[in-house]
NUMARVEX-278162 format. One record per residue (C-alpha): residue number from 1; x, y, z. Coordinates in Angstrom, 2 decimals. Last residue first. Layout:
# NUMARVEX-278162
+-----+---------+---------+---------+
!   k !    east !   north !      up !
+-----+---------+---------+---------+
! NUM !       X !       Y !       Z !
...
+-----+---------+---------+---------+
***
This chain:
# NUMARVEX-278162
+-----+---------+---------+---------+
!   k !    east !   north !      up !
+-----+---------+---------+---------+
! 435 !  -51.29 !  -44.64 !   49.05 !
! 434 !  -48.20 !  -46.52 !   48.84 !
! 433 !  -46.89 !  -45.27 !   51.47 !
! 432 !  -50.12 !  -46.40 !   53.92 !
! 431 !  -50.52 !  -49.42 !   52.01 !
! 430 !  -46.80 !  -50.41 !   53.20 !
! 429 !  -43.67 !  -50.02 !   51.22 !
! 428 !  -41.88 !  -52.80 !   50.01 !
! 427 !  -38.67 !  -51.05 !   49.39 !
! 426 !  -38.38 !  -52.35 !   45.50 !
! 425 !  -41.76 !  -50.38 !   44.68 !
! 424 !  -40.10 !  -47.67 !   45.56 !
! 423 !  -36.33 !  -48.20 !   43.74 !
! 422 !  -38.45 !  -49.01 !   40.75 !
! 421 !  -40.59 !  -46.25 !   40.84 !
! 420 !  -37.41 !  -43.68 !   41.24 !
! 419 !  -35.74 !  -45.20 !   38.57 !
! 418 !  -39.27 !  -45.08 !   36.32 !
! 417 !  -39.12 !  -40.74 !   36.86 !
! 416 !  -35.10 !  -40.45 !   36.36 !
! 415 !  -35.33 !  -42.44 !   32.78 !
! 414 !  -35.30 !  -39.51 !   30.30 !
! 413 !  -39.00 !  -39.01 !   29.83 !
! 412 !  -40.16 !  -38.27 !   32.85 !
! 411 !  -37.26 !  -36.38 !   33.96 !
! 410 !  -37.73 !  -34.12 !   31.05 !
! 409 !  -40.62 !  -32.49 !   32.25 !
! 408 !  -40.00 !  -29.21 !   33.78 !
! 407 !  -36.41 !  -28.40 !   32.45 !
! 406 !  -37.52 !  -30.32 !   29.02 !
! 405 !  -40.41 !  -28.05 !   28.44 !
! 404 !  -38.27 !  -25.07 !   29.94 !
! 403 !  -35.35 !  -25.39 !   27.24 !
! 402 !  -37.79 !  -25.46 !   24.11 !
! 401 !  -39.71 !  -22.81 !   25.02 !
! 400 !  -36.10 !  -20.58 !   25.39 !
! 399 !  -35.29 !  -22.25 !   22.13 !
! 398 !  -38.64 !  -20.86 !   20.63 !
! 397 !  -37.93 !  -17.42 !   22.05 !
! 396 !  -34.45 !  -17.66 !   20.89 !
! 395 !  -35.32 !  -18.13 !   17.71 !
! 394 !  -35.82 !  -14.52 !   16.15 !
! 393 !  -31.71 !  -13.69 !   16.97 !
! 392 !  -30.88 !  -16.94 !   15.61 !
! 391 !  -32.21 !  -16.01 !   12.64 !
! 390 !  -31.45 !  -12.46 !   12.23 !
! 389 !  -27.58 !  -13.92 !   12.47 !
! 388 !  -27.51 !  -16.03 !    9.72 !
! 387 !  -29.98 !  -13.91 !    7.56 !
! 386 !  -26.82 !  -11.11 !    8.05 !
! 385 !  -24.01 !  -13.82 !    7.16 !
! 384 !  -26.65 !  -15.06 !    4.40 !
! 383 !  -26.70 !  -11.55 !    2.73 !
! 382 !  -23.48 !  -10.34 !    3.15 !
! 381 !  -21.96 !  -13.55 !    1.66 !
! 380 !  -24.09 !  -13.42 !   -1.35 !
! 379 !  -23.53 !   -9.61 !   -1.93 !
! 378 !  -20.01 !  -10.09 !   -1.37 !
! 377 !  -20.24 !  -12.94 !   -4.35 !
! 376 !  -21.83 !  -10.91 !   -6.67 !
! 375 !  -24.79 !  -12.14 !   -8.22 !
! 374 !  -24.68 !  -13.15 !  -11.32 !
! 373 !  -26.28 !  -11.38 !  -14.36 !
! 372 !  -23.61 !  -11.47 !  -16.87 !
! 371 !  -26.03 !  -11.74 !  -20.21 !
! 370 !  -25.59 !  -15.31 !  -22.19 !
! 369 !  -23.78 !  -16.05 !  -25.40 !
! 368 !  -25.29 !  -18.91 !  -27.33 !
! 367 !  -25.02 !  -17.54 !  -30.91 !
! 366 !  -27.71 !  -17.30 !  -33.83 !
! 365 !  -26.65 !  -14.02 !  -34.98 !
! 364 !  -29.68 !  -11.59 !  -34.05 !
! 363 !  -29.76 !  -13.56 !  -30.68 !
! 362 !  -26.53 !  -13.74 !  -29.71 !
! 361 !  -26.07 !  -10.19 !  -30.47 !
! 360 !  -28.46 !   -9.37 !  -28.51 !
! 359 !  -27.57 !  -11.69 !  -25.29 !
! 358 !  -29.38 !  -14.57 !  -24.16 !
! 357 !  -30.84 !  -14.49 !  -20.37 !
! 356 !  -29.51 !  -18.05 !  -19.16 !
! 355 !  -28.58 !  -16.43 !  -15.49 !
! 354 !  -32.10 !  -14.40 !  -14.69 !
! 353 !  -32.73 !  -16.15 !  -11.53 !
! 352 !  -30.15 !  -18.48 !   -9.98 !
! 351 !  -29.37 !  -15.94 !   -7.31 !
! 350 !  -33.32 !  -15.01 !   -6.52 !
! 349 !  -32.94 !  -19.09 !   -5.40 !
! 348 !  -29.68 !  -18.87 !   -3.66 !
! 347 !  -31.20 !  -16.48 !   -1.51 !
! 346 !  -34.29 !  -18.25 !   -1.20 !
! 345 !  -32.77 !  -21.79 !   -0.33 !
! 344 !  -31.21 !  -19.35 !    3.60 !
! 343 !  -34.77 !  -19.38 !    4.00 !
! 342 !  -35.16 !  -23.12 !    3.87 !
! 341 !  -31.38 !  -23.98 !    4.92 !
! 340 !  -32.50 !  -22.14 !    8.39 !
! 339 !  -35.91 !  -23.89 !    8.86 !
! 338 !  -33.54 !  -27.21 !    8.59 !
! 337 !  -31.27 !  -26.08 !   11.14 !
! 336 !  -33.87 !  -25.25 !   13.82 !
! 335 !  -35.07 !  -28.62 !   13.32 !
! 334 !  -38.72 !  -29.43 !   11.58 !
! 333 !  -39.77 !  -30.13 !   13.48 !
! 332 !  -38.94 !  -29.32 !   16.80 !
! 331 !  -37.13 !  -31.75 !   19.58 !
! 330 !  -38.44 !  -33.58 !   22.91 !
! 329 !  -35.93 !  -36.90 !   22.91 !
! 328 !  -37.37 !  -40.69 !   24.55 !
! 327 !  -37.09 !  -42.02 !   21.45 !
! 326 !  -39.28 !  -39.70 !   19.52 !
! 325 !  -41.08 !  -36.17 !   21.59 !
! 324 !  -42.14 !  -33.60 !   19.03 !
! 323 !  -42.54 !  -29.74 !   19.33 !
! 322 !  -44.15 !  -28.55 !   15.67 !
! 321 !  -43.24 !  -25.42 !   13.81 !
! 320 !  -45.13 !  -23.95 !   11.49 !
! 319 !  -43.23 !  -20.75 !   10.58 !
! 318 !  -44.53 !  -16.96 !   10.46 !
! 317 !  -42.89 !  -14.60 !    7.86 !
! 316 !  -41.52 !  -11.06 !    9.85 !
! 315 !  -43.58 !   -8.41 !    8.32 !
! 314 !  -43.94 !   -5.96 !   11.28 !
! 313 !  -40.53 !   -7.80 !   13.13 !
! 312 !  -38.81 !   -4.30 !   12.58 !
! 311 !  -35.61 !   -4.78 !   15.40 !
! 310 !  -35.10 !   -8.24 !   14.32 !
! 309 !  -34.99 !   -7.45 !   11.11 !
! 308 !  -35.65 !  -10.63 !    9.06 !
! 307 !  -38.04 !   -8.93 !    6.61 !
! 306 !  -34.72 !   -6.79 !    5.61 !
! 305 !  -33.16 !   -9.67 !    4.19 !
! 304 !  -35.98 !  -10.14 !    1.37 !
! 303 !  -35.74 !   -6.57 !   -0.02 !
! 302 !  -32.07 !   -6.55 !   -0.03 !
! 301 !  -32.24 !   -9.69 !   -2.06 !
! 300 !  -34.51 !   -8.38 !   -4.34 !
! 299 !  -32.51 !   -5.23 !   -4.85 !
! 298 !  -29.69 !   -7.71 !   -5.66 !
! 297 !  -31.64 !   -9.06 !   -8.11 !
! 296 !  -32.70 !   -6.34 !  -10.07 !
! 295 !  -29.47 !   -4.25 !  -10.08 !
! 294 !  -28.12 !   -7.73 !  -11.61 !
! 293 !  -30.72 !   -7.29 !  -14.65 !
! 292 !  -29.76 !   -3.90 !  -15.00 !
! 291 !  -26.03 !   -4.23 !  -14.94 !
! 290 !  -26.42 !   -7.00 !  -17.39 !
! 289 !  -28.42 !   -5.05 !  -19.90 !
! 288 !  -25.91 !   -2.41 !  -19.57 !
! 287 !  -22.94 !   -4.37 !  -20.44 !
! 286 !  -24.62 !   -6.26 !  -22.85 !
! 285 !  -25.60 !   -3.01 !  -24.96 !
! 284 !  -21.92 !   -2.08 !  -24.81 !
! 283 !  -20.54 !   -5.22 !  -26.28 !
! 282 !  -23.04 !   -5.07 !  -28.81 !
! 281 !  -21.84 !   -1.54 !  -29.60 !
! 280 !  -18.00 !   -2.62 !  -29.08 !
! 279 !  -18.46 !   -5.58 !  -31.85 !
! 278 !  -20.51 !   -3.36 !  -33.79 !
! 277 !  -17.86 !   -0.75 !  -34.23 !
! 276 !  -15.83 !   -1.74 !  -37.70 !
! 275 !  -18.97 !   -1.35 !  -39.14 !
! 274 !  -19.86 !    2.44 !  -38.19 !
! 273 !  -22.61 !    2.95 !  -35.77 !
! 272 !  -24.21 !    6.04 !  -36.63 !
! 271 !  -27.70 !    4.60 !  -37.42 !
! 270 !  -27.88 !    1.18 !  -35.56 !
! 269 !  -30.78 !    1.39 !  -33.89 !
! 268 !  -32.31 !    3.09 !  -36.77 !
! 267 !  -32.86 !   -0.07 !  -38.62 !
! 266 !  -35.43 !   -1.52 !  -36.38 !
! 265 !  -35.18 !   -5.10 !  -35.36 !
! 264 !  -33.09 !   -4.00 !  -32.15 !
! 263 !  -35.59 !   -2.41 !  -30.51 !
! 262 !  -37.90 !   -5.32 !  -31.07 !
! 261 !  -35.25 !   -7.50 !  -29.07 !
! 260 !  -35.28 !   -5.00 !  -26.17 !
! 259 !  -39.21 !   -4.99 !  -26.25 !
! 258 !  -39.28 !   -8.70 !  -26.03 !
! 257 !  -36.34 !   -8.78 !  -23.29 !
! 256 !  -38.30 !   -6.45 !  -21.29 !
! 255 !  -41.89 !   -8.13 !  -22.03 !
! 254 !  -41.90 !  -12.28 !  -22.30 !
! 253 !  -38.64 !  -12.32 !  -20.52 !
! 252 !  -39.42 !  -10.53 !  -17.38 !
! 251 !  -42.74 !  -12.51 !  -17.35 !
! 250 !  -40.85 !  -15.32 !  -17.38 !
! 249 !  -38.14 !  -15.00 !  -15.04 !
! 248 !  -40.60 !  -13.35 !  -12.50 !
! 247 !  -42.91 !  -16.72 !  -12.48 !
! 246 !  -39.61 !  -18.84 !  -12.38 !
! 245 !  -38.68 !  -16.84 !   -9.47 !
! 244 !  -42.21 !  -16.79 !   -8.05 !
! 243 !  -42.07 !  -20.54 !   -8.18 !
! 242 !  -38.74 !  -21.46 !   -6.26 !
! 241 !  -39.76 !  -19.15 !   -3.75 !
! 240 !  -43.35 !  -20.70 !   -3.08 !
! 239 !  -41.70 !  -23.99 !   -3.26 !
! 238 !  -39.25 !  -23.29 !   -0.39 !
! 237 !  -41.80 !  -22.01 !    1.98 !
! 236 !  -44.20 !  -24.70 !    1.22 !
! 235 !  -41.42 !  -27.36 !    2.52 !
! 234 !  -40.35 !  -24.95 !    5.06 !
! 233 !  -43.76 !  -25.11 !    6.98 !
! 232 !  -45.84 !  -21.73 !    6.74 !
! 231 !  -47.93 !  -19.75 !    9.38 !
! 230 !  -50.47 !  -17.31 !    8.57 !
! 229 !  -51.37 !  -15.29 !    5.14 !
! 228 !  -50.94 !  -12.17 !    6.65 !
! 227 !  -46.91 !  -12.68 !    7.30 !
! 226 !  -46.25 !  -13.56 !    3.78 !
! 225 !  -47.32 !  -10.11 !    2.80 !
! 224 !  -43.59 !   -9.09 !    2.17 !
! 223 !  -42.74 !  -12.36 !    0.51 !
! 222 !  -41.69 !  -10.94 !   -2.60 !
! 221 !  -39.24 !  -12.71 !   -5.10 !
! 220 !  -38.19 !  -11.54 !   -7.82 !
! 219 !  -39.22 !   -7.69 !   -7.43 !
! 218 !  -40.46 !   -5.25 !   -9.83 !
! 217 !  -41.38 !   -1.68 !   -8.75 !
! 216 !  -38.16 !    0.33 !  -10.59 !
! 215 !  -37.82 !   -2.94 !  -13.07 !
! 214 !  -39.46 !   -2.69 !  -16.24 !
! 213 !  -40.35 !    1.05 !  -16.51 !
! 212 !  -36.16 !    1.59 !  -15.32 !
! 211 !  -35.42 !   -1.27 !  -17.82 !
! 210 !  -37.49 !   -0.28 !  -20.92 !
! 209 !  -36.11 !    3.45 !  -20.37 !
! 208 !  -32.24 !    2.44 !  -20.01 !
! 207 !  -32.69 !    0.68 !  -23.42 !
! 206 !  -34.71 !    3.88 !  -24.93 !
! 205 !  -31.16 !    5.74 !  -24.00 !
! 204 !  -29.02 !    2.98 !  -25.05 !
! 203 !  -30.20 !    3.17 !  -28.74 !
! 202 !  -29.77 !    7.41 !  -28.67 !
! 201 !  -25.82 !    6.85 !  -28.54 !
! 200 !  -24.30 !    8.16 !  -25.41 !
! 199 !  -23.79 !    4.61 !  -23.91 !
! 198 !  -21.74 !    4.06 !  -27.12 !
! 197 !  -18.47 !    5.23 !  -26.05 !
! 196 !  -16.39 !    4.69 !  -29.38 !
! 195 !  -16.08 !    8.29 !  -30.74 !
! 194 !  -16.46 !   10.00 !  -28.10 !
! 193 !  -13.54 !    8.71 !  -26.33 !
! 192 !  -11.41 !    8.20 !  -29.14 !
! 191 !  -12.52 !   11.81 !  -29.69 !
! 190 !  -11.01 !   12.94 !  -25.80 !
! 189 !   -8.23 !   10.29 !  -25.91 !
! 188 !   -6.85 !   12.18 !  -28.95 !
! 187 !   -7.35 !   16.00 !  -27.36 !
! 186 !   -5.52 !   15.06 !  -24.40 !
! 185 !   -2.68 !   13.41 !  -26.31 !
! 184 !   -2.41 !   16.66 !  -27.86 !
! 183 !   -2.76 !   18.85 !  -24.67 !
! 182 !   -0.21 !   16.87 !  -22.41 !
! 181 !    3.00 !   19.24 !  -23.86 !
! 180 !    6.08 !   18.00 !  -25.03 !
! 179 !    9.48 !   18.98 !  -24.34 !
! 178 !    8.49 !   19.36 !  -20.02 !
! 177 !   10.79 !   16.66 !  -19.43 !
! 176 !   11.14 !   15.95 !  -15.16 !
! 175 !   14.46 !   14.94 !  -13.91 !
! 174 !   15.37 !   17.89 !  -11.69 !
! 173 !   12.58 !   20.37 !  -10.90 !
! 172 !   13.97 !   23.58 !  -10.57 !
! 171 !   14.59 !   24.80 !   -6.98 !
! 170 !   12.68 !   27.07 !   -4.65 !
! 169 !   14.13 !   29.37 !   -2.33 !
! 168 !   14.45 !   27.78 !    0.97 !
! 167 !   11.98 !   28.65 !    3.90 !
! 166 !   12.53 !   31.28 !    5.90 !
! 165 !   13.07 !   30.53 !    9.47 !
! 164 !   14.27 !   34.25 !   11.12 !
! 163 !   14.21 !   34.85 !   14.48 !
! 162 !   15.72 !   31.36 !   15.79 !
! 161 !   18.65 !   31.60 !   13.53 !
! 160 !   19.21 !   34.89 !   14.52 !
! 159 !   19.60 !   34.02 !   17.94 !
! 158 !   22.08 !   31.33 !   16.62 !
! 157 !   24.34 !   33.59 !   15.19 !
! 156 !   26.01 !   33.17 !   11.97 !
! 155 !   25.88 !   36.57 !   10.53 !
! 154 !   24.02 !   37.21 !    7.22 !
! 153 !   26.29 !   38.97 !    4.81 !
! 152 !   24.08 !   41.95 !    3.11 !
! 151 !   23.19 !   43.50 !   -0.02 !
! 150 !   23.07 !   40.34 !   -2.33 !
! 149 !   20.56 !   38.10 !   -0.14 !
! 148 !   19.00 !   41.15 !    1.04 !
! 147 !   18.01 !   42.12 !   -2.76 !
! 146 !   17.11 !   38.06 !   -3.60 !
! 145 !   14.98 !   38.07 !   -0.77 !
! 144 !   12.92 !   41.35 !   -1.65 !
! 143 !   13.18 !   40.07 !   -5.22 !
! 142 !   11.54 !   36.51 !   -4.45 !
! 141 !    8.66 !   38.41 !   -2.79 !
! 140 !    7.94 !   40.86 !   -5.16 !
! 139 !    7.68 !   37.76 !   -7.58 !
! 138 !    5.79 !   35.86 !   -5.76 !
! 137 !    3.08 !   38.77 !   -4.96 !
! 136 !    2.99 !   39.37 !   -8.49 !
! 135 !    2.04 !   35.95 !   -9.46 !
! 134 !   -0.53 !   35.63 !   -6.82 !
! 133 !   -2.13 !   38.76 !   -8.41 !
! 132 !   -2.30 !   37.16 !  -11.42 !
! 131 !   -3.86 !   34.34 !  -10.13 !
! 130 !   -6.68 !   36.31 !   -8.30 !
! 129 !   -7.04 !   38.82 !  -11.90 !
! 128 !   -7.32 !   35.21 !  -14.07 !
! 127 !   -9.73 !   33.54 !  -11.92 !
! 126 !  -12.14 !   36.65 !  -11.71 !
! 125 !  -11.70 !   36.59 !  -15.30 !
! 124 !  -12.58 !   32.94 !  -15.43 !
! 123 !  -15.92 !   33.62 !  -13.28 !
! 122 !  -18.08 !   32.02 !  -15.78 !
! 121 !  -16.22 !   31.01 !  -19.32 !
! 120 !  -13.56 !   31.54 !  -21.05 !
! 119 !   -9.75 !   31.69 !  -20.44 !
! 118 !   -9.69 !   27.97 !  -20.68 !
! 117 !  -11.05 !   27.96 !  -24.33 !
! 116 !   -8.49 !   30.22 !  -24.98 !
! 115 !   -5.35 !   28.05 !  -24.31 !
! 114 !   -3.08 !   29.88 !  -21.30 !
! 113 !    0.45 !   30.55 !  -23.05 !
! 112 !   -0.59 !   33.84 !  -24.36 !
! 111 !   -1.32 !   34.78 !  -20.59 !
! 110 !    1.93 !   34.29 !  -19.16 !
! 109 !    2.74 !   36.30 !  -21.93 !
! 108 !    0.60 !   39.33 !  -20.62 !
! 107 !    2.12 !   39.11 !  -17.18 !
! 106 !    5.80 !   39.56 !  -18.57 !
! 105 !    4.13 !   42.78 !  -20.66 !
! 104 !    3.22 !   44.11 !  -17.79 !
! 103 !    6.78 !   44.25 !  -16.27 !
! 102 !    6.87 !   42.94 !  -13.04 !
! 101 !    8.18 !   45.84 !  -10.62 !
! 100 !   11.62 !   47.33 !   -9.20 !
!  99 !   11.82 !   46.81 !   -5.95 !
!  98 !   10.71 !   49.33 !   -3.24 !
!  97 !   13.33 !   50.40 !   -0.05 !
!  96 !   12.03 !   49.46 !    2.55 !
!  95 !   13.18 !   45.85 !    3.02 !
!  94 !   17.16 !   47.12 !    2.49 !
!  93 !   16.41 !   49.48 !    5.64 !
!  92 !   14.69 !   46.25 !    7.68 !
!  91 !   17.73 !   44.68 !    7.40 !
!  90 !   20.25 !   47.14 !    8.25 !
!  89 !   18.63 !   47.17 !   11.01 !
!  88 !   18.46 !   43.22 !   11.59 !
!  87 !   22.17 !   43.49 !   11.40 !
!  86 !   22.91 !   45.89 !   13.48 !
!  85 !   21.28 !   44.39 !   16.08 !
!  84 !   22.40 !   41.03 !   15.89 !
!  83 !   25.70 !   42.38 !   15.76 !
!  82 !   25.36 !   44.00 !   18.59 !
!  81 !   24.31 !   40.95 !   20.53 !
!  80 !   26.93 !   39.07 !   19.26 !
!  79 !   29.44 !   41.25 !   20.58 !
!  78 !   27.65 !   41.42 !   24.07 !
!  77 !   27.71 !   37.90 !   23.97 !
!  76 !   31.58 !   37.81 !   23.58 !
!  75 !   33.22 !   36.45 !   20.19 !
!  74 !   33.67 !   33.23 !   19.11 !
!  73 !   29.99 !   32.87 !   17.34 !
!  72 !   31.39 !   35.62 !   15.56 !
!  71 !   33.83 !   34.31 !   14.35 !
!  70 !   37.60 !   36.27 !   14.93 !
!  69 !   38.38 !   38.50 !   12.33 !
!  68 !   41.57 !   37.58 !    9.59 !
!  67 !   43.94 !   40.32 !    8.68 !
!  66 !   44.02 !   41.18 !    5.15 !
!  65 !   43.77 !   44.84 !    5.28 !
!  64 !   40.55 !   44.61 !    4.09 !
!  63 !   39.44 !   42.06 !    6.57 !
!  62 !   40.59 !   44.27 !    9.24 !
!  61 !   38.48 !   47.29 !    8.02 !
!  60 !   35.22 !   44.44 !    7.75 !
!  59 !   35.80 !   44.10 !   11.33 !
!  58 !   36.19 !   47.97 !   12.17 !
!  57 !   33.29 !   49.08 !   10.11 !
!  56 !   30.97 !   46.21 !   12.51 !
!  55 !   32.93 !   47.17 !   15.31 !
!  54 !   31.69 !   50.85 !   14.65 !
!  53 !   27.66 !   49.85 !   13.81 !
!  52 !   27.49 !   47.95 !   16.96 !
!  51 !   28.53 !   50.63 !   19.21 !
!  50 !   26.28 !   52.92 !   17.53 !
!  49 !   23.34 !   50.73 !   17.66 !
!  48 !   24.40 !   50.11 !   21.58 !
!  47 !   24.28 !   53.59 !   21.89 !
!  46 !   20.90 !   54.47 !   20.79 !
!  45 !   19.69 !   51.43 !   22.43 !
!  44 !   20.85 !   52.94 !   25.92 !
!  43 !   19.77 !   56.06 !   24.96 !
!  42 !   16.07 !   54.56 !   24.74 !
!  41 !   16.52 !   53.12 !   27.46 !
!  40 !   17.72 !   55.80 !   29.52 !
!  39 !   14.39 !   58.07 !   28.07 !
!  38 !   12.18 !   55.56 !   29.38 !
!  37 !   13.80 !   54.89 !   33.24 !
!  36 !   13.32 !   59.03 !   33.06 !
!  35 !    9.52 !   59.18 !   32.34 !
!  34 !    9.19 !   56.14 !   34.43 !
!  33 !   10.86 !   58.12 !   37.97 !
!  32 !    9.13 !   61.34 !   36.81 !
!  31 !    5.88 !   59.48 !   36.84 !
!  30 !    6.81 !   57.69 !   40.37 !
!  29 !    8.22 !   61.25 !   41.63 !
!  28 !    5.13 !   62.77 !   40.72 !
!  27 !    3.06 !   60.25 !   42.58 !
!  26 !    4.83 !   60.31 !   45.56 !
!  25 !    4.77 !   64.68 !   45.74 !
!  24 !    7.65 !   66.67 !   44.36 !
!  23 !   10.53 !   68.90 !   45.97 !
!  22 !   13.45 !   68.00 !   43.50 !
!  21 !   16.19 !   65.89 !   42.94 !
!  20 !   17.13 !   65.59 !   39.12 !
!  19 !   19.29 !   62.00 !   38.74 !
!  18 !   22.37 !   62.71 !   37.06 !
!  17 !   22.41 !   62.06 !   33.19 !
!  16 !   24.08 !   58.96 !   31.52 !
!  15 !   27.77 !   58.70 !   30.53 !
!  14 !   28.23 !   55.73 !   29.07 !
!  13 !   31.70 !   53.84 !   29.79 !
!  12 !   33.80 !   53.70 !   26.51 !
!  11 !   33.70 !   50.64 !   24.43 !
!  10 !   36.07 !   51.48 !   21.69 !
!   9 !   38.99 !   51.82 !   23.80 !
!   8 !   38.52 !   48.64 !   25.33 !
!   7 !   37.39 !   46.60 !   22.17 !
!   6 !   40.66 !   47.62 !   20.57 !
!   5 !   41.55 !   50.19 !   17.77 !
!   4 !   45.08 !   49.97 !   16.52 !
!   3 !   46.80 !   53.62 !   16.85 !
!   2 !   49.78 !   52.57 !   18.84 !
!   1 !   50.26 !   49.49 !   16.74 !
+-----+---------+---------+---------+
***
């Protein structure tokens, strides 16, 4: 039609001001020159704005009349920048303007759903204010988005795109029954809790004494002052470990286990303890004796690895070793192999310690149950592995010994020293040579 509005007639050159030419000095004209460059841009914007706002009245006047507008992807950059702008404006306008706020009362019945006992306490009111607060701030937020959401169509340009990365609104959690509430089963497992964990009972707490007096300074096996007494073959080496574990064994038995057992004679051990529990109490006391008697040994075992340091050799044990020559072979004795089975015998020693310790109930019932007081098997490995290694780290002095004793006189004793006679005395020397 004749009256239809087009992008050249809406578009009309801009009309900016003539340059003012004047007698000024350098440095006004640069001033003058920014002053002006400001105010054009700021026109420029002005009309741009305007621009934008028309062809965005005009596309949304063709939609009413039913006539389909181009994308705007498909439309000229300058188009698209337009929109841009009048979009974000309009944007920022529907950001001012104030939402309506969370009612009080909404806050309060978020509160009548907290229990009680949760709302007291130290610093719970400080709590309650900060997560308030954090609930207000959603919610301002979520209205904001939901009022531009409503209010305005966002374009799809990819500048845009770019400015703005929002993150999705949130979404209700799908497959997930909130019917029944966690508190309840809370509260059950809480007195089945109390009501069968023993180790609180006043029975375990005089049991944890007589093993921390029993066993903070006791050791199994102590070699630590081995060193002072001089040098030791395996053979004594071995014997001296077997007997301080039987030594430990029995005095261990002849006091802790004696006071443990008298403990148990008294009739207030029990007090509490219904009947249909003494299975789990019992169980419970031989739980913690056996953790006891195994923290025990593998302290001792700690104790006796760490005199093979080879970086602390201050308490290192001494061995008698002797350098022997047998058919025609320099060797020590006892080998290097043998000296290692003898102080590897310890470990296994402190191990077998402690393992036919008979259990309370056992014992007031006329049973053969035993405490758990192996060793674990990590500790084991550990422990050999690193006495393994310490040891061949300590004998290469002796090995070194070893190599130049056969380097400087093994020819005489391997056959090269009575070849060389032979083959002499097999040249006929004269008196001279032989002399």
């Amino acid at each position: 039609t004749a009256n239809k509005r087009t992008l050249r007639t809406l578009f009309r050159p801009a009309s900016l001001p003539p340059p003012v030419i004047s007698e000024t000095s350098p440095s006004q004209r640069k001033l003058l020159a920014y002053h002006r460059g400001k105010e054009q841009q700021e026109m420029t914007n002005h009309l741009l704005i305007d621009r934008a706002l028309e062809v965005y009245h005009v596309t949304m006047d063709e939609t009413d009349k039913g006539e389909t507008a181009p994308p705007v992807t498909e439309r000229p950059s300058t188009v698209r920048k337009y929109f841009l702008l009048n979009y974000l404006f309009l944007k920022k306008c529907v950001q001012s303007n104030p939402v309506v706020p969370i009612q009080q009362q909404w806050l309060r019945s978020v509160l009548t759903m907290v229990p009680q006992s949760l709302m007291e306490g130290k610093d719970r009111e400080l709590l309650t204010e900060d997560l308030l607060k954090e609930v207000v701030r959603d919610y301002e937020k979520s209205m904001q988005r939901c009022v531009l959401r409503r209010a305005l169509i966002k374009p799809d340009i990819e500048e845009l795109a770019k400015l703005e990365e929002e993150a999705p609104l949130p979404l209700l959690p799908l497959g997930l029954d909130f019917s029944s509430t966690w508190h309840n089963s809370y509260i059950t497992a809480k007195n089945q809790i109390i009501s069968t964990l023993h180790i609180l009972h006043p029975t375990m707490k005089s049991l944890l004494d007589f093993g921390y007096t029993a066993f903070f300074n006791f050791l199994v096996v102590d070699f630590s002052s081995s060193r002072l007494k001089g040098p030791v073959d395996c053979k004594s080496f071995k014997t001296d470990a077997s007997l301080s574990c039987s030594k430990a064994e029995d005095e261990i038995m002849s006091t802790w286990h004696q006071r443990v057992m008298g403990l148990f004679t008294q009739s207030e051990a029990l007090d509490g303890v219904k009947l249909d529990q003494l299975e789990s109490f019992y169980n419970c006391v031989a739980v913690l004796m056996s953790n006891q008697l195994k923290e025990l040994l593998q302290r001792t075992t700690e104790v006796f690895v760490k005199l093979f340091d080879p970086e602390d050799r201050s308490r290192l044990p001494l061995f008698k070793m002797d350098l022997t020559f047998d058919e025609n072979r320099m060797e020590f004795y006892p080998s290097l192999q043998d000296l290692e089975e003898a102080i590897l015998f310890a470990v296994d020693c402190i191990g077998q310690t402690l393992q036919n310790v008979q259990t309370i109930h056992a014992w007031l019932t006329g049973g053969t149950a035993t405490l758990d007081a192996e060793l674990p098997a990590h500790t084991v490995q550990w422990a050999k592995s690193t006495l393994k290694k310490s040891i061949r780290l300590n004998l290469e002095g002796p090995n070194e010994h070893l190599k130049g004793y056969v380097k400087s006189y093994g020819w005489l004793v391997d056959g090269t020293a009575e070849e060389r006679i032979n083959r002499f005395v097999a040249e006929q020397p004269s008196f001279d040579e032989y002399t």
